[in-house]
C-alpha positions as CSV (number, residue, x, y, z in Angstrom):
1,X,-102.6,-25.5,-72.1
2,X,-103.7,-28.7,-70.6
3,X,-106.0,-31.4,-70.9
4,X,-107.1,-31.2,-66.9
5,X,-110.8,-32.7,-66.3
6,X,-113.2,-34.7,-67.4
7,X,-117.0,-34.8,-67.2
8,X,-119.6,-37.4,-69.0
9,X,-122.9,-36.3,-69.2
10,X,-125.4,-39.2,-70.2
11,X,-128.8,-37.5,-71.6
12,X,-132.0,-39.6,-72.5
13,X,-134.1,-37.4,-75.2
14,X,-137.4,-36.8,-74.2
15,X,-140.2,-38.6,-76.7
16,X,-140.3,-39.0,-79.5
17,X,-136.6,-39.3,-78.7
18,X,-135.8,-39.0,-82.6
19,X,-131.7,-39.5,-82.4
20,X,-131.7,-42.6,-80.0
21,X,-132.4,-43.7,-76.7
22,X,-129.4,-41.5,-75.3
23,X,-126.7,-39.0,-76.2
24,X,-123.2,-39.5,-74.2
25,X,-121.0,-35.9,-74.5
26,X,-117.6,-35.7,-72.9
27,X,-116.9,-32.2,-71.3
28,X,-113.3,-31.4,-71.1
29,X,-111.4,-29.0,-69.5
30,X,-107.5,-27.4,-69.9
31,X,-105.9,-26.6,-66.9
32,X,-106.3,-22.6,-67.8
33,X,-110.2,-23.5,-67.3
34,X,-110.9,-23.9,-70.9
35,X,-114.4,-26.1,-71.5
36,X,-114.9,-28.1,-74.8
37,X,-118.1,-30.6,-75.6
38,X,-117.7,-33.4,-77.7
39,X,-120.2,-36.4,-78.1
40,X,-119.7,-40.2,-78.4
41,X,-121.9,-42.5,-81.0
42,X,-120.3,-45.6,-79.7
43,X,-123.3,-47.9,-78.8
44,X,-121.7,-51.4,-78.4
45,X,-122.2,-51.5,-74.8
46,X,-124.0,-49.9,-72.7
47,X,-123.6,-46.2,-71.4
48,X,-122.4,-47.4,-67.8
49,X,-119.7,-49.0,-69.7
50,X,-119.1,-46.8,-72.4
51,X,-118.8,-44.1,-69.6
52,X,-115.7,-46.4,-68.0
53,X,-114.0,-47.0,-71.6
54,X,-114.7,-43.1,-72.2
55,X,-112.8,-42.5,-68.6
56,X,-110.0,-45.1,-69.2
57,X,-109.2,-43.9,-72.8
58,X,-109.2,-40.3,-71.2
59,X,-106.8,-41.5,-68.1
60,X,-104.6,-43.3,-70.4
61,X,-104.0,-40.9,-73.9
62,X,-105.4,-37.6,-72.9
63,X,-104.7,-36.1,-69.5
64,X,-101.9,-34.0,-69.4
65,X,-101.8,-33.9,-73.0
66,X,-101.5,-30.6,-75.2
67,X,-105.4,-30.7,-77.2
68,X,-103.3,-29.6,-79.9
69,X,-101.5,-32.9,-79.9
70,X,-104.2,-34.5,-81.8
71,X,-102.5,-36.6,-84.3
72,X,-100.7,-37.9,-81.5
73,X,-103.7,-38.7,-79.3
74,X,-105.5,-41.0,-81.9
75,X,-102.2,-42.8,-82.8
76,X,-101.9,-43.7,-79.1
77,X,-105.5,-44.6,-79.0
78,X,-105.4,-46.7,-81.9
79,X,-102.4,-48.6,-81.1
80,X,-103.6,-48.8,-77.4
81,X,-103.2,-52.0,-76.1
82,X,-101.3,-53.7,-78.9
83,X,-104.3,-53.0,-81.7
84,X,-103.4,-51.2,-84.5
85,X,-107.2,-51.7,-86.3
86,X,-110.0,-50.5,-85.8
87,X,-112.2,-50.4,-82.7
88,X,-115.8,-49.2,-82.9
89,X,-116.2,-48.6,-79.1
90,X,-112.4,-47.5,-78.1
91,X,-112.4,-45.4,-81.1
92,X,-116.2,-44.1,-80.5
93,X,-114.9,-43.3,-77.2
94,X,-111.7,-41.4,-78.4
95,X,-114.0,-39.5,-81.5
96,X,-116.1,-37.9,-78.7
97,X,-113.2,-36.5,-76.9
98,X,-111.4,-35.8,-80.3
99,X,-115.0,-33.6,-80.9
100,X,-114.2,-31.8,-77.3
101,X,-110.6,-31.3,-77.8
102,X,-111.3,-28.8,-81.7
103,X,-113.7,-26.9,-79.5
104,X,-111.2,-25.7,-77.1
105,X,-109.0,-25.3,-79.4
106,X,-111.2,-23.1,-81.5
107,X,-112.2,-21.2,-78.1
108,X,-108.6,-20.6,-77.1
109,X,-107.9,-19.3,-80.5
110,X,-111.7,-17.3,-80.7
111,X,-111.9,-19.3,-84.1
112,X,-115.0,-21.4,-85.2
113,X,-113.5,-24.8,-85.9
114,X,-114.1,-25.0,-89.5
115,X,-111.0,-22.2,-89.9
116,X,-108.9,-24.0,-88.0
117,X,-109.5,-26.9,-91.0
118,X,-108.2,-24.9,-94.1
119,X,-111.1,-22.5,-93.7
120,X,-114.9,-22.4,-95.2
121,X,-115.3,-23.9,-98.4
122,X,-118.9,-23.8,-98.0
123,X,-120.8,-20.9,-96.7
124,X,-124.3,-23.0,-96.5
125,X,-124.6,-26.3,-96.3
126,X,-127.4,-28.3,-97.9
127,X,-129.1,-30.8,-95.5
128,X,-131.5,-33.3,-95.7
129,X,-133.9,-35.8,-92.5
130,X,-135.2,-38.7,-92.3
131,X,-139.4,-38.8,-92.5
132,X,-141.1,-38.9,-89.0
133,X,-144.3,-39.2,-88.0
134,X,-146.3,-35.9,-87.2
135,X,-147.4,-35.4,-83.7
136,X,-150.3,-37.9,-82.5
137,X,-149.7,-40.1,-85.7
138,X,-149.7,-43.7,-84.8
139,X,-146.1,-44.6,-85.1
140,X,-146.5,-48.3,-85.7
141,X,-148.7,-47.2,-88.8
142,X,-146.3,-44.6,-89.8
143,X,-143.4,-46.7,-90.5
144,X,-145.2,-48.5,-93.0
145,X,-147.9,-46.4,-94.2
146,X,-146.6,-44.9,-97.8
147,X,-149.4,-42.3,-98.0
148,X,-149.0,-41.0,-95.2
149,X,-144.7,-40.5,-96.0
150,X,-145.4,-39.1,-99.0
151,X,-147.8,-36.6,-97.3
152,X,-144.6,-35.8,-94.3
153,X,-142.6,-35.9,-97.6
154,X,-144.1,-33.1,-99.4
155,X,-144.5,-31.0,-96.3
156,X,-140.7,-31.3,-95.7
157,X,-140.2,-30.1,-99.1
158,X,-142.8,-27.0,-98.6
159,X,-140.1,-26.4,-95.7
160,X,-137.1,-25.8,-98.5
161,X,-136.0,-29.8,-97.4
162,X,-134.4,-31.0,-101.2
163,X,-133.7,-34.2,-100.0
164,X,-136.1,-36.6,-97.6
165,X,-134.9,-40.1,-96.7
166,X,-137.1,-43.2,-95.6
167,X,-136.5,-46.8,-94.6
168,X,-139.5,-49.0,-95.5
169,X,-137.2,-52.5,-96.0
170,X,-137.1,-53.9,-92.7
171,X,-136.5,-56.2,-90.7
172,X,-133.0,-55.3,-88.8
173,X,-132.0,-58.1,-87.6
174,X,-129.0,-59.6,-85.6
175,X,-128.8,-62.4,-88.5
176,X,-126.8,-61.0,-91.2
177,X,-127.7,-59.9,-94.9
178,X,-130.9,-62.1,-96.0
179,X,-132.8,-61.8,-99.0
180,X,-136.1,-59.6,-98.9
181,X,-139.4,-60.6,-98.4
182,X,-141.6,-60.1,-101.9
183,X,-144.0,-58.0,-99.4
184,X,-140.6,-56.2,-98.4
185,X,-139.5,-55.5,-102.5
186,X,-143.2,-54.3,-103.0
187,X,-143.8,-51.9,-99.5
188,X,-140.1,-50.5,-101.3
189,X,-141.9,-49.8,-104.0
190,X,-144.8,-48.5,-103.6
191,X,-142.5,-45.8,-100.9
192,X,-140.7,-44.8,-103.6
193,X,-143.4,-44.1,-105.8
194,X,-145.9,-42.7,-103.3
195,X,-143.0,-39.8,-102.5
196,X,-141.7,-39.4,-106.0
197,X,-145.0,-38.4,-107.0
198,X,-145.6,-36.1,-104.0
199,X,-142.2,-34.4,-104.3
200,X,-141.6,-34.5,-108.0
201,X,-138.6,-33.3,-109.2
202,X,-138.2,-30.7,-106.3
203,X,-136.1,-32.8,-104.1
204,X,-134.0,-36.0,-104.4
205,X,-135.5,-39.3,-102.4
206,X,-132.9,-40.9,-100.4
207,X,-133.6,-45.3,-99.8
208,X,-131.9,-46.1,-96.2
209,X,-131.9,-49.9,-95.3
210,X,-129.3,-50.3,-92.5
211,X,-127.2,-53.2,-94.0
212,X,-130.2,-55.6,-94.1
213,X,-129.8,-57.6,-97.6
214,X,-127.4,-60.2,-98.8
215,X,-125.3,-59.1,-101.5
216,X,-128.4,-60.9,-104.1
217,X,-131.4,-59.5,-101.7
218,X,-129.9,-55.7,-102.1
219,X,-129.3,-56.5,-106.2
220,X,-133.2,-57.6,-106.5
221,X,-134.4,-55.1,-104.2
222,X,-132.5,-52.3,-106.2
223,X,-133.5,-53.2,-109.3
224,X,-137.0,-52.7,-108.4
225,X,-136.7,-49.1,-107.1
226,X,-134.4,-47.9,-109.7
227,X,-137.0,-46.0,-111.7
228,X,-137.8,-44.0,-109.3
229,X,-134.3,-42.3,-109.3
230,X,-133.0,-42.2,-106.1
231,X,-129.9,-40.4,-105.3
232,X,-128.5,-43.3,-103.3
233,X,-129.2,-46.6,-102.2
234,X,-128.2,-46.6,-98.4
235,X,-125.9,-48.9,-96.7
236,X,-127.6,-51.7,-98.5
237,X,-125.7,-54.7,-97.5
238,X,-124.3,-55.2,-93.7
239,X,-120.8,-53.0,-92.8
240,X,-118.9,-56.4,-92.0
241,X,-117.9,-57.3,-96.0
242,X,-116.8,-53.7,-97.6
243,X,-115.7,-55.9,-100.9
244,X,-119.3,-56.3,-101.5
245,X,-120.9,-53.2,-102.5
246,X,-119.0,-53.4,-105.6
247,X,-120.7,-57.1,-106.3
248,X,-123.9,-54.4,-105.6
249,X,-122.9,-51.4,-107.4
250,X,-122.0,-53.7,-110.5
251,X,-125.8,-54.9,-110.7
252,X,-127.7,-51.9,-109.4
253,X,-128.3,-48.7,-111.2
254,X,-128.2,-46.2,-108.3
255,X,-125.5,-44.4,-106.4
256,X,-124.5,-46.7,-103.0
257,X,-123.6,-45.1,-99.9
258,X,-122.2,-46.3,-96.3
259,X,-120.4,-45.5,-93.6
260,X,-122.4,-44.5,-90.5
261,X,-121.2,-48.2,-88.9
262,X,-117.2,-47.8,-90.0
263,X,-114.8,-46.4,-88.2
264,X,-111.6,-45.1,-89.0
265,X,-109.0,-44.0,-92.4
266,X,-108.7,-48.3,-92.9
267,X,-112.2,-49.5,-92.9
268,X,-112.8,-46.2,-95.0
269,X,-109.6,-47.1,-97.4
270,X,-110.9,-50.4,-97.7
271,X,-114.3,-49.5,-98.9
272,X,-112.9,-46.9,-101.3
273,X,-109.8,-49.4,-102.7
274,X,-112.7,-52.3,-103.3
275,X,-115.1,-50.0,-105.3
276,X,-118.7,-49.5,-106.0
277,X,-119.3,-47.1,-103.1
278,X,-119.6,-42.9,-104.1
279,X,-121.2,-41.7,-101.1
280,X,-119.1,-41.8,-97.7
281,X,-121.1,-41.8,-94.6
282,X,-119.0,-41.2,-91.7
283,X,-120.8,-40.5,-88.0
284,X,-118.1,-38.2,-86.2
285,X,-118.6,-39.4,-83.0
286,X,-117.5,-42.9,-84.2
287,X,-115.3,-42.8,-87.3
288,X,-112.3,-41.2,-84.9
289,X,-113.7,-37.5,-84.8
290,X,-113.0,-34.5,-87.0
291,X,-109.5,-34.7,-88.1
292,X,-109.9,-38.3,-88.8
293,X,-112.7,-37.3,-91.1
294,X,-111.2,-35.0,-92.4
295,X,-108.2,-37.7,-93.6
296,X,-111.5,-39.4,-94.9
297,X,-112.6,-36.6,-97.2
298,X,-109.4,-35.9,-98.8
299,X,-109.1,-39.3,-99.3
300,X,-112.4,-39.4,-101.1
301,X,-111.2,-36.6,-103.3
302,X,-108.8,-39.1,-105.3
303,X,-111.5,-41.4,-105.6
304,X,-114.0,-38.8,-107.2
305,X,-116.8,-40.1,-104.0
306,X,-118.4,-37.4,-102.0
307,X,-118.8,-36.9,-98.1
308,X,-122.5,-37.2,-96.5
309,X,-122.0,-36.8,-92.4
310,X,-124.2,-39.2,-91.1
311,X,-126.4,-38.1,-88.0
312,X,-128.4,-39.8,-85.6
313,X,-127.0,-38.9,-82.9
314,X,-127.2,-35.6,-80.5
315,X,-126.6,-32.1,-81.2
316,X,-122.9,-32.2,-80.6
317,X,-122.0,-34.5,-83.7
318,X,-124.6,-32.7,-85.6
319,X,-122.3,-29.6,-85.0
320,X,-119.0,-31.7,-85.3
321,X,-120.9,-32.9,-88.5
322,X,-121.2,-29.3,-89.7
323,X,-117.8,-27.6,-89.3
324,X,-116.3,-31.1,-91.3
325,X,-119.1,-30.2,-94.3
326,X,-117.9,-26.4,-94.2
327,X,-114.6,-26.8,-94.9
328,X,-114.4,-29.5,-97.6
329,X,-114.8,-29.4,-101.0
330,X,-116.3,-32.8,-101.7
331,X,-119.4,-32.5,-99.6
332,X,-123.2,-33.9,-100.8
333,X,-125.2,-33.0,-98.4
334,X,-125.5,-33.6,-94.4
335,X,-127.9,-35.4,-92.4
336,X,-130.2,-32.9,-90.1
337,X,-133.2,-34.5,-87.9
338,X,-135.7,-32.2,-89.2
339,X,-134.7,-28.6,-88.8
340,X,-132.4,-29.3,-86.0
341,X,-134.2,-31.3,-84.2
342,X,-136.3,-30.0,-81.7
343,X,-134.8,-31.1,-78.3
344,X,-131.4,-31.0,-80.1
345,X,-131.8,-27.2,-80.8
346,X,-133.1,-26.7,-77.0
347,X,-129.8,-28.8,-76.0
348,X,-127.7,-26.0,-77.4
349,X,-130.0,-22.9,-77.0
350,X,-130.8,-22.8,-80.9
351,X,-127.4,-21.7,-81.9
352,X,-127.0,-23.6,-85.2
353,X,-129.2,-22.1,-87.6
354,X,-131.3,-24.1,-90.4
355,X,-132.9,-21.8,-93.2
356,X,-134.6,-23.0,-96.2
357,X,-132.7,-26.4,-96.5
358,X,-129.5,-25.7,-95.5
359,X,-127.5,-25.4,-92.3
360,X,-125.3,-22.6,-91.5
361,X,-121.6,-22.9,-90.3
362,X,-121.6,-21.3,-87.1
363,X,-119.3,-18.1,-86.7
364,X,-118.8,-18.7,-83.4
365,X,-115.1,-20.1,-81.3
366,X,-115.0,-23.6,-81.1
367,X,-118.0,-25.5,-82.5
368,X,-120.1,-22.5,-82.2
369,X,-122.6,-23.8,-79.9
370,X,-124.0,-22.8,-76.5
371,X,-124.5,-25.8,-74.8
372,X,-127.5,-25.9,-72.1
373,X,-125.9,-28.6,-68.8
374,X,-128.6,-27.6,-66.3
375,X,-131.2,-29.3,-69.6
376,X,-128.8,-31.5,-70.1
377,X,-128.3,-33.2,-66.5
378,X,-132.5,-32.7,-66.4
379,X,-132.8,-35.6,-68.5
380,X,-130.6,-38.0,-67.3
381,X,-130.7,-42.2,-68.9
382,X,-131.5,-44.1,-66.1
383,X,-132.5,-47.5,-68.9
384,X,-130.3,-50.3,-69.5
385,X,-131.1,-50.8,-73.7
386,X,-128.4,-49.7,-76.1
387,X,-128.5,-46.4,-78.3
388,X,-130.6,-48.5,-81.0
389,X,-131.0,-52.6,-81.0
390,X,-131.7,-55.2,-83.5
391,X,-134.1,-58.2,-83.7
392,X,-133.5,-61.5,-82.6
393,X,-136.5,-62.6,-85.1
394,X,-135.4,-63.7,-88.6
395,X,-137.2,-62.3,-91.9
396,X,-140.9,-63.0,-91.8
397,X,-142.0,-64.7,-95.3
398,X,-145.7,-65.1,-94.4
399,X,-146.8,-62.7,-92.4
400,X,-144.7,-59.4,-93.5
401,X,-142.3,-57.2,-91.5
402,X,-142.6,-53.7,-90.0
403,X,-140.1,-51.5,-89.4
404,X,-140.2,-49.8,-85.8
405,X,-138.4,-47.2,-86.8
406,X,-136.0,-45.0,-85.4
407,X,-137.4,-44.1,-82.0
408,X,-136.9,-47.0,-79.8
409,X,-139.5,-48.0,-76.8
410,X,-138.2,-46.5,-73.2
411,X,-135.7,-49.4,-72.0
């Protein structure tokens, strides 16, 4: 068995388009005819070129290759070109294929992919989403309304949800950590305690800012919200200094997590070895796929941290995401756009199935999914913006800041 061909199917979400402005899944198949999906979060360029890198890193590493040779695959990849570190859009690239490359293997052996990683550890796995607006809310108001967050909040909960996570700190900009704006610190607040009081003790509130702060911005912003008892304080510093989050986690009273911007065993090693982060967030489609994940995971496991696979992404990862958090023992929880996600779920024919707050490992061959192409190459990305983008404008002292949130304008 053979790695043979290689498709690249570029899909645009329809609106709300909750999970970015496009999903890019590589479709791979053996020479015996053999078809596995996998899906690239790699959004450094755009998907015209990231369909090229994904083509060249196939040409050069892959075809011809044995899927089973995985090990030897990423170590070609990694080293390609005279590297030997980590690459977020050659390794994005590979992760996607990687994904791809466990489904036929789990088809050719009629095994879901989780017993193929030293079998199910967990038979449910809990799962948690992000707020979004309800249809015909105004989204601009959404992002920065707390009433109406708590209100989502409590109706997630009513769903089984026992987690909800929101991101009320913005601005995300292209300038680096900066300290928050006092409106900023306050908006935090009032979030936190808007939703603590809607939810109560019935599920744990999760505080995302997307590596906004300066090592001193995140400390003061912390501080503030730390009554309120959040399970973790989210990637609060930018990805680009891991030996900070233990300046954080030494000032800061609640559990810090990261991860969905690393990729790779070293920048994951790194963060670990410097401290003050408990909560990995790896995104499978970028971190270097399963197996490297798995590395990740039993890594955490001598560090007493716990695994949280990020998602916001496609359905593919979310799977990919799944069969990881089934078959290790360290696991938190796993992010899930609402119960799957609507156009996610019609992506793949409903065949991952969310019930009362968890997902369930599919029992399927492969990743256990039933991919729809005729859907998929009906909604074809025909923009020219990246997955998500950042602002050019710096921090807003006067005027305040609003978060867009994460469903980008059509670009």
């Amino acid at each position: 068995m053979k790695l043979k061909d290689l498709e690249i199917l570029v899909v645009a979400p329809p609106a709300p388009g909750w999970g970015g402005r496009y999903w890019i899944f590589p479709k791979l198949t053996t020479d015996d005819g053999i078809v596995g999906y996998g899906e690239c979060y790699a959004s450094t360029v755009g998907p015209k070129a990231m369909v090229a890198v994904i083509e060249d890193v196939f040409e050069r590493h892959l075809l011809g290759e044995s899927p089973e040779n995985i090990e030897l695959m990423f170590r070609r990849v990694y080293s390609s070109g005279f590297t030997q570190r980590p690459d977020p859009t050659v390794i994005g690239a590979f992760s996607g294929l990687e994904i791809a490359c466990w489904d036929i293997l789990g088809k050719a052996r009629n095994r879901p992919v989780w017993a193929l990683l030293g079998g199910r550890m967990n038979a449910r796995v809990r799962s948690y989403t992000y707020l979004y607006p309800e249809p015909g809310q105004d989204h601009a108001e959404y992002w920065s309304n707390p009433d109406w967050q708590a209100e989502t909040a409590a109706k997630r909960v009513a769903e089984g949800f026992t987690a909800v996570k929101f991101d009320p700190a913005g601005p995300y900009t292209i300038r680096g950590g900066h300290n928050p704006a006092m409106s900023d610190i306050l908006r935090s607040v009032a979030f936190c305690a808007k939703i603590r009081e809607a939810v109560g003790d019935r599920a744990d509130l999760l505080f995302g800012t997307h590596g906004q702060f300066s090592a001193p911005g995140a400390i003061r912003l912390g501080r503030e919200i730390e009554p309120y008892n959040p399970l973790w304080y989210e990637e609060p510093i930018p990805p680009d200094n891991l030996l900070e989050f233990a300046e954080v986690a030494a000032q800061v009273r609640i559990p810090l997590a990261t991860g969905e911007r690393l990729t790779t065993k070293m920048e994951f090693g790194m963060l670990l070895r410097a401290g003050g982060v408990k909560i990995l967030q790896p995104a499978l489609g970028r971190v270097g796929g399963i197996w490297e994940a798995k590395k990740i995971a039993a890594m955490a496991e001598i560090f007493n941290a716990e695994m949280a696979p990020h998602l916001y992404a496609g359905p593919v990862e979310w799977a990919a995401n799944l069969h990881l958090a089934a078959s290790i023992p360290n696991l938190l929880i796993l992010e899930t756009i609402e119960q799957g996600g609507a156009f996610h779920q019609r992506l793949i024919r409903n065949s991952i199935r969310w019930e009362d707050g968890y997902v369930i490992p599919p029992e399927g061959p492969g990743l256990g999914i039933d991919f729809d192409e005729d859907l998929a190459r009906a909604h074809p990305f025909t923009g020219t913006g990246l997955h998500l983008q950042m602002q050019e404008a710096p921090c807003d002292y006067s005027r305040g800041n609003r978060f867009e949130g994460g469903a980008p304008p059509e670009a």
